[in-house]
Residue frames as a rotation matrix with the C-alpha (Angstrom) as fourth column:
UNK 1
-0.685 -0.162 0.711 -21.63
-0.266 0.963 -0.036 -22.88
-0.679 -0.214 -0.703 -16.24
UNK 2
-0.474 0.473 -0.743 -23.25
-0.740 0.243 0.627 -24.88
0.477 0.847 0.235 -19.21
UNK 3
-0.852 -0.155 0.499 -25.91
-0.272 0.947 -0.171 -27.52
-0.446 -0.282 -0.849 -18.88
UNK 4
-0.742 0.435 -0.510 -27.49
-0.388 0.342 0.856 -30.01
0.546 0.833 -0.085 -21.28
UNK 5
0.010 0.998 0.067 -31.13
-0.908 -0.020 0.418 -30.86
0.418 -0.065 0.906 -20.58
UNK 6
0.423 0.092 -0.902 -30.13
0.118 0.981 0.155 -34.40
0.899 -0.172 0.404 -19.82
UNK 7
-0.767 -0.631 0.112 -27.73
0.059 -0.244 -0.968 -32.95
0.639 -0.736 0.224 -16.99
UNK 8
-0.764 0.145 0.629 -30.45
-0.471 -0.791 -0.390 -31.00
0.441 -0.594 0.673 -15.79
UNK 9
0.275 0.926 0.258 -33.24
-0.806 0.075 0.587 -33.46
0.525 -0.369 0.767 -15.17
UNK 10
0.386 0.112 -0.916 -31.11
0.242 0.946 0.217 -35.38
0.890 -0.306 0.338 -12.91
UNK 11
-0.664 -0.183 0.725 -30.93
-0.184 -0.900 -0.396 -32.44
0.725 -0.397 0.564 -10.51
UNK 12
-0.209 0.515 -0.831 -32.34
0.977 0.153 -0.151 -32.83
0.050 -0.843 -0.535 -6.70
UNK 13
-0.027 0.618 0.785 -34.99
0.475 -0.684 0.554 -29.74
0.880 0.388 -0.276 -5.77
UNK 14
-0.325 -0.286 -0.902 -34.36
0.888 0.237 -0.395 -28.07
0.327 -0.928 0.177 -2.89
UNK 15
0.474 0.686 0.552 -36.59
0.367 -0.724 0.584 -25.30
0.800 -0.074 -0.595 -1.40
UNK 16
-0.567 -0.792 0.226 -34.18
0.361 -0.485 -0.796 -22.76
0.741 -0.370 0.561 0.39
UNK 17
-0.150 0.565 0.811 -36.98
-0.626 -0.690 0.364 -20.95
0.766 -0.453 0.457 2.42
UNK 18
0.644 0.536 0.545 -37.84
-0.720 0.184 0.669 -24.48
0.259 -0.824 0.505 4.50
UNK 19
-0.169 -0.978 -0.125 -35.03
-0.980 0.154 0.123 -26.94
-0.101 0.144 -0.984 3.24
UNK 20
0.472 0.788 0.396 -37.98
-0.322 0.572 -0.755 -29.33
-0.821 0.229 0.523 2.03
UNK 21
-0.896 -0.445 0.011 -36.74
-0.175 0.375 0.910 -31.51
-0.409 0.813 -0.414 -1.10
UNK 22
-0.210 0.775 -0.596 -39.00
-0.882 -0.413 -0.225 -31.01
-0.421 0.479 0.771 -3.85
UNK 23
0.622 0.024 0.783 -37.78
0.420 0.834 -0.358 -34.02
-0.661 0.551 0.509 -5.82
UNK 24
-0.491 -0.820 0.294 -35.64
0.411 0.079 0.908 -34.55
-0.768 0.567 0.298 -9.13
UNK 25
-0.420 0.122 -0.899 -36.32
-0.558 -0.816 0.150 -32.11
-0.716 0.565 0.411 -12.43
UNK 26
0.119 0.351 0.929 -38.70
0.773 0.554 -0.309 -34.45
-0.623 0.755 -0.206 -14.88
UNK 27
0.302 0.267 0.915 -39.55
0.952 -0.039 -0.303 -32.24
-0.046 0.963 -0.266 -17.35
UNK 28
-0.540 -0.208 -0.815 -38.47
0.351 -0.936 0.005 -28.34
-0.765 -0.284 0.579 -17.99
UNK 29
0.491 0.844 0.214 -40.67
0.774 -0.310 -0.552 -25.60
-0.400 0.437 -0.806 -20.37
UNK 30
-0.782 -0.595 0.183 -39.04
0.528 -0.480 0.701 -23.48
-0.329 0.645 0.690 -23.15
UNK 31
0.449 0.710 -0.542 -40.33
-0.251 -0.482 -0.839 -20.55
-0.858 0.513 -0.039 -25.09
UNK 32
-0.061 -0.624 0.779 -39.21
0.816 0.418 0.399 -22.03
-0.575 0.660 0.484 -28.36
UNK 33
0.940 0.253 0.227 -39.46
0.336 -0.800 -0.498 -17.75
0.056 0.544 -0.837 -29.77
UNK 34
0.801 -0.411 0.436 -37.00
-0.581 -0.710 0.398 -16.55
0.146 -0.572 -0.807 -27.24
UNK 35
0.129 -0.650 -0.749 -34.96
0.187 0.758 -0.625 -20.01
0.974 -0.059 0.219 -26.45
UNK 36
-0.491 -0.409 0.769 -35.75
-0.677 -0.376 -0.632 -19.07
0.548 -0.831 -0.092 -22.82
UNK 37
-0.794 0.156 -0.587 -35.85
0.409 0.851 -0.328 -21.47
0.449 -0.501 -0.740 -20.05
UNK 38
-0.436 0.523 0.732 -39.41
-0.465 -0.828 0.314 -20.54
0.771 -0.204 0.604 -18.50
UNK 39
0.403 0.810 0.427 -40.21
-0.913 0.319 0.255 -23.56
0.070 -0.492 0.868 -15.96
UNK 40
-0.827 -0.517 0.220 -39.37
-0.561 0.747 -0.357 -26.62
0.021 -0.419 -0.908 -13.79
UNK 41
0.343 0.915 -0.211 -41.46
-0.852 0.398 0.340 -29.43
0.395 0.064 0.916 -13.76
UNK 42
-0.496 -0.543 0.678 -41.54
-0.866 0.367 -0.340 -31.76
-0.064 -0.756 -0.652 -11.03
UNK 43
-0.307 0.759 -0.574 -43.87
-0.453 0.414 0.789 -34.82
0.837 0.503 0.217 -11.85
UNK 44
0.078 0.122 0.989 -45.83
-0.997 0.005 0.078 -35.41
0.004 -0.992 0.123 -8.79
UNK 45
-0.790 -0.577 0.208 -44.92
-0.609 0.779 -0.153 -39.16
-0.073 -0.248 -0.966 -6.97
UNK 46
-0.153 0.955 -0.255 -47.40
-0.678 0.086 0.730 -41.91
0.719 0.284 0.634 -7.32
UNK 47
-0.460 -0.093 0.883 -49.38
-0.864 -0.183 -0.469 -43.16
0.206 -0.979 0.004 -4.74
UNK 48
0.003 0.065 0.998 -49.52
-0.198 0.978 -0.063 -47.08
-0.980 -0.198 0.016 -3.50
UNK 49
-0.740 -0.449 0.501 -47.32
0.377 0.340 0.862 -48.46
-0.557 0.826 -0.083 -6.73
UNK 50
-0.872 0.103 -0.479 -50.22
-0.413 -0.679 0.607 -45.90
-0.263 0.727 0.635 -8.93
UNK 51
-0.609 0.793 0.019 -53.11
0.756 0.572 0.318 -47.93
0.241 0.208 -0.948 -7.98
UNK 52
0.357 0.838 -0.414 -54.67
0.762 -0.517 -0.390 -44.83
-0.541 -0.176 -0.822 -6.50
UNK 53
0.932 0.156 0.327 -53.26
0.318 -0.788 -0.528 -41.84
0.176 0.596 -0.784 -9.02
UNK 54
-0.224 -0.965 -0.136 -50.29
0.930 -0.170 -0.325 -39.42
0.290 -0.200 0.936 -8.19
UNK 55
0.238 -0.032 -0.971 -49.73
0.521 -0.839 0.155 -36.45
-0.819 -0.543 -0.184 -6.10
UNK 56
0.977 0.057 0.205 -50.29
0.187 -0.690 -0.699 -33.05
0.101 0.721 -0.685 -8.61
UNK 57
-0.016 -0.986 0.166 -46.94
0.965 -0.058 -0.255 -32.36
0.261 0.157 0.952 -10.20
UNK 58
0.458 -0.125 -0.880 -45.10
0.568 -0.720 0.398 -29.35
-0.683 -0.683 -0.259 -9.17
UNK 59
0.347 -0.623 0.701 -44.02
0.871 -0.063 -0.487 -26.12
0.348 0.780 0.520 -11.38
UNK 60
-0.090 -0.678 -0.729 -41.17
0.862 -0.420 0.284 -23.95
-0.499 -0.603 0.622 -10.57
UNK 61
0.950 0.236 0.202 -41.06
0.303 -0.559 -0.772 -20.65
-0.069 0.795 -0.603 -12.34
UNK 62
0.381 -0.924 0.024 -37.50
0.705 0.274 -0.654 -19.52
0.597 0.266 0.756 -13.60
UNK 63
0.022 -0.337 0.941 -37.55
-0.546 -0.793 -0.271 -16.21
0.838 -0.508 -0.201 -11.56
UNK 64
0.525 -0.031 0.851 -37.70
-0.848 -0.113 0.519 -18.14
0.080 -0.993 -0.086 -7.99
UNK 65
0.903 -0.394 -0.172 -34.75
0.293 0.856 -0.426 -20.02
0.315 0.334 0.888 -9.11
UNK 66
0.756 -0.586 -0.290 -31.87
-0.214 -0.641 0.737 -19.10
-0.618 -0.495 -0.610 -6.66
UNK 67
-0.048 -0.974 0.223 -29.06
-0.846 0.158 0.509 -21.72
-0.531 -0.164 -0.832 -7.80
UNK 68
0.887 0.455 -0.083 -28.03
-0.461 0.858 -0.227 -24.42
-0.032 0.239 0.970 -9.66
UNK 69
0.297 -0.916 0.268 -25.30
-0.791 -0.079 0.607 -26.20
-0.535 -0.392 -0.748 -8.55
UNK 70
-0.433 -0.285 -0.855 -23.71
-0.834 0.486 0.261 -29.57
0.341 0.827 -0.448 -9.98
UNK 71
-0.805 0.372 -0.462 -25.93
0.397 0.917 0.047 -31.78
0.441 -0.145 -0.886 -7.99
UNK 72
-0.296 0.927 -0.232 -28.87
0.835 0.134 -0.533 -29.71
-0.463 -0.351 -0.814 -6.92
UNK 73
-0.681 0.079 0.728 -31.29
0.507 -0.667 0.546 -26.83
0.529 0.741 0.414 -7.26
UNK 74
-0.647 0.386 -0.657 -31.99
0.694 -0.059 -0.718 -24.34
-0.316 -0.921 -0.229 -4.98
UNK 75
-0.111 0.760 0.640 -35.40
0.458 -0.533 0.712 -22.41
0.882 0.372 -0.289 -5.51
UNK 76
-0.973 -0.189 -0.135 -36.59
0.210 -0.464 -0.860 -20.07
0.100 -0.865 0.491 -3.21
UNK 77
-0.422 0.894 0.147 -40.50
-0.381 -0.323 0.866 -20.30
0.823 0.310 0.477 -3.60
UNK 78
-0.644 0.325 0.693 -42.82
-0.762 -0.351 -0.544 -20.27
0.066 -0.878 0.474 -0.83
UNK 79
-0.040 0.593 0.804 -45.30
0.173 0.797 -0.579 -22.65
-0.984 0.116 -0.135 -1.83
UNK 80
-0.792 -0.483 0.375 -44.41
0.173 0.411 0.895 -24.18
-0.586 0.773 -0.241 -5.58
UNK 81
0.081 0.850 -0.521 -47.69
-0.996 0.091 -0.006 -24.10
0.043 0.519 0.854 -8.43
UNK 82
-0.642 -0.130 0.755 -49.24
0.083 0.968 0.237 -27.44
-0.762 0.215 -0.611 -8.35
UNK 83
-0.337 0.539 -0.772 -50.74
-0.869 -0.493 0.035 -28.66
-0.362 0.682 0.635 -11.03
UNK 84
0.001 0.325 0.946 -53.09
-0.116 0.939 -0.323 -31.61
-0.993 -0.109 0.039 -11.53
UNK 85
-0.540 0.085 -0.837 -52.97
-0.839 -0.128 0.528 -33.09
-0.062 0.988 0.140 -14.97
């Protein structure tokens, strides 16, 4: 199955181990050497309309990527990397 970056960041997250929704694919990380896909990036939600900041975005890594189907994406990580930016 092909899919174009634009496909992919309108993809629900879905965490197979608890069956927690992560959220929708914002952003995704490339090795532009290799042309390999190396990372999901969830951008974390913001909190009271972004008057107080946002919750620390969330990155998948490509190995604890189970599935990708035509309307989601099932990961199988235990507890995701956050990362505050």
């Amino acid at each position: 199955m092909n899919c174009r970056i634009a496909e992919l960041r309108n993809k629900q997250v879905v965490c197979v181990k608890n069956g927690k929704v992560l959220g929708y694919i914002s952003d995704i990380e490339l090795d532009t050497k290799s042309g390999t896909l190396i990372s999901l990036i969830i951008y974390g939600r913001p909190r009271v309309f972004g008057l107080f900041g946002k919750s620390e975005d969330i990155i998948i890594p490509w190995c604890d990527i189970e599935v990708i189907g035509p309307e989601t994406v099932l990961v199988s990580s235990d507890s995701p990397y956050c990362v505050s930016k």
